[in-house]
Each structure stands twice: as structure tokens, then as C-alpha cells.
N, C-alpha and C positions, 0 to 999 in steps of 0.2 A: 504494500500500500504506500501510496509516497502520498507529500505533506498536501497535496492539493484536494486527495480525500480525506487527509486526517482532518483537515479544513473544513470540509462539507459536514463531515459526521457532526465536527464540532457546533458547527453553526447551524446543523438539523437539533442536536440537545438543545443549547441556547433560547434555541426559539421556543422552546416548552416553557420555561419560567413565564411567570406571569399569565398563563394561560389559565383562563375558567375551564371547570371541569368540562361542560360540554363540549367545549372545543379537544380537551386530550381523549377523551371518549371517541369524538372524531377522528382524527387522526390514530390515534390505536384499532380503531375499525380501518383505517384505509389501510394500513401498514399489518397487521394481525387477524384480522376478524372479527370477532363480538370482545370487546373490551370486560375483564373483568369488573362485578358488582361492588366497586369501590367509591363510596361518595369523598374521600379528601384527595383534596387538588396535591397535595403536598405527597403524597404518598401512591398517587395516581402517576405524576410528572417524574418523581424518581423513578420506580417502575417502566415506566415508558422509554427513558434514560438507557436505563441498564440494557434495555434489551436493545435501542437502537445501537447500541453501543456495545455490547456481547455480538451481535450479529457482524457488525463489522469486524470488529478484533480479536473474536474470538471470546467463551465465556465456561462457564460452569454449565456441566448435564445438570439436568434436574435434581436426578440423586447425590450431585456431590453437595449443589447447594443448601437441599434439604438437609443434609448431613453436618453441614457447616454451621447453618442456625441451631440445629437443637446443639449441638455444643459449645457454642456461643452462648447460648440460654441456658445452659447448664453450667458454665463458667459466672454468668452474671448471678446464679444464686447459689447462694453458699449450701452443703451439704448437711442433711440434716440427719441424728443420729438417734435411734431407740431410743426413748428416755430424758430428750431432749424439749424443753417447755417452750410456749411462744406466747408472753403475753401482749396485748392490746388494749385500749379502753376507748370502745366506741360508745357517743354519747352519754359521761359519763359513768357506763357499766364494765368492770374489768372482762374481758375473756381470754382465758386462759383455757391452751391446746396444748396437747403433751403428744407426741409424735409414739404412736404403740406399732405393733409389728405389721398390723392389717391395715394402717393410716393414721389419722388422726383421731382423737377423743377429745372431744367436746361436748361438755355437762352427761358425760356418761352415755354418749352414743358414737359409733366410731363411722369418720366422713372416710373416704375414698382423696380426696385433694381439700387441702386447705382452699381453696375458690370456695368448694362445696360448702364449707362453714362459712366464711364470708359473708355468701349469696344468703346463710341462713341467718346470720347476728344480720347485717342488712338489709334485707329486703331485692337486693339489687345485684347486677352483675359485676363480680370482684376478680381480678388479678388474685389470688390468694396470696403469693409471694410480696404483691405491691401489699397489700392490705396489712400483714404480718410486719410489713418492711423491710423484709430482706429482699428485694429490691427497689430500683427507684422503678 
């Protein structure tokens, strides 16, 4: 590839920023197909990026990349050990989860993922790690 396509590729990425969603929705149809069910612009225009930009230069199979995230995400959260406590105090109420061999225990019922308890102290859909704070 010499610099006059590294040029174009450049300034095909370029011209994503600042784009409104429907318009990357567009152009990821013209260039892909049916655009994934992504509503942020931010996360839609990286996406689009990578791939204009993997196609040119070459990128990750699908399975290395997947492979590369969960251990990515596995590095961002610290390892958790049998016997190990995780307190929290939402809305004034302390909760406390003790990591047992089958998941977690909270108030004497054992969750499959800390999210699963999150969703249950809140009401609502939880990161279980953000929630916990182990991670950001």
C-alpha cells in the first residue's frame, strides 16, 4: 500500500467524526450491509473505524479478537477468591456478598454473577463488577 492510500483510508476514518448516527448507519450499510443495533455515535464511528481500517491493513479474525476482550476484561477485574467479602451501601442499606463455591451469597440465597444481585439490591441493570467497584 503506498502513502496515497494510507491517505484515503485516513481521510475515509476522518470523515466519521462528527457524524450523526444516521448518517454512520449509512455508510456502514453502503460499505457492510445492515449496520449493527447500536444507538451511540461514539461507539458506532469507532466500530466503523476499525473495520474500514482492518480491511485495509489488515486486522484481527473474529476469534482472536473475541479472545483478546475477555482477557482484557479479565485483567480489568481483579480475581476473586472462596471466602472472599464484597461490601457496598446502596441507598443507605449495607450489602454484603461473600463469594461461596456455587457464586455468590446474598442475604442467604446464592446468585450465579454479582450483576444478578445488583439487578436484585437495585431494581435495575448493573455491571456487577462496576457496582461492587472492582471496576470502573
Amino acid at each position: 500500500m503506498n502513502r496515497a492510500d494510507e491517505a484515503a483510508i485516513t481521510a475515509k476514518v476522518r470523515a466519521l467524526e462528527g457524524m450523526p448516527l444516521d448518517d454512520l448507519r449509512q455508510e456502514w450499510r453502503r460499505l457492510y450491509g445492515d449496520p449493527p443495533p447500536i444507538r451511540s455515535v461514539d461507539l458506532l464511528s469507532r466500530w466503523l473505524a476499525w473495520k474500514i481500517q482492518s480491511d485495509a491493513f489488515g486486522g484481527f479474525d473474529a476469534d482472536t479478537a473475541k479472545a483478546l476482550f475477555h482477557k482484557s476484561a479479565s485483567l480489568a477485574a481483579p480475581r476473586l477468591s472462596l471466602g472472599d467479602r464484597l461490601e457496598r451501601e446502596w441507598r443507605g442499606r449495607k450489602v454484603t456478598v461473600d463469594v461461596v463455591e456455587a457464586g455468590f451469597c446474598w442475604r442467604g440465597e446464592v446468585y450465579a454473577s454479582l450483576s444478578a444481585i445488583a439487578r436484585a439490591v437495585t431494581g435495575t441493570r448493573w455491571n456487577g463488577h462496576v457496582f461492587f467497584g472492582l471496576r470502573k
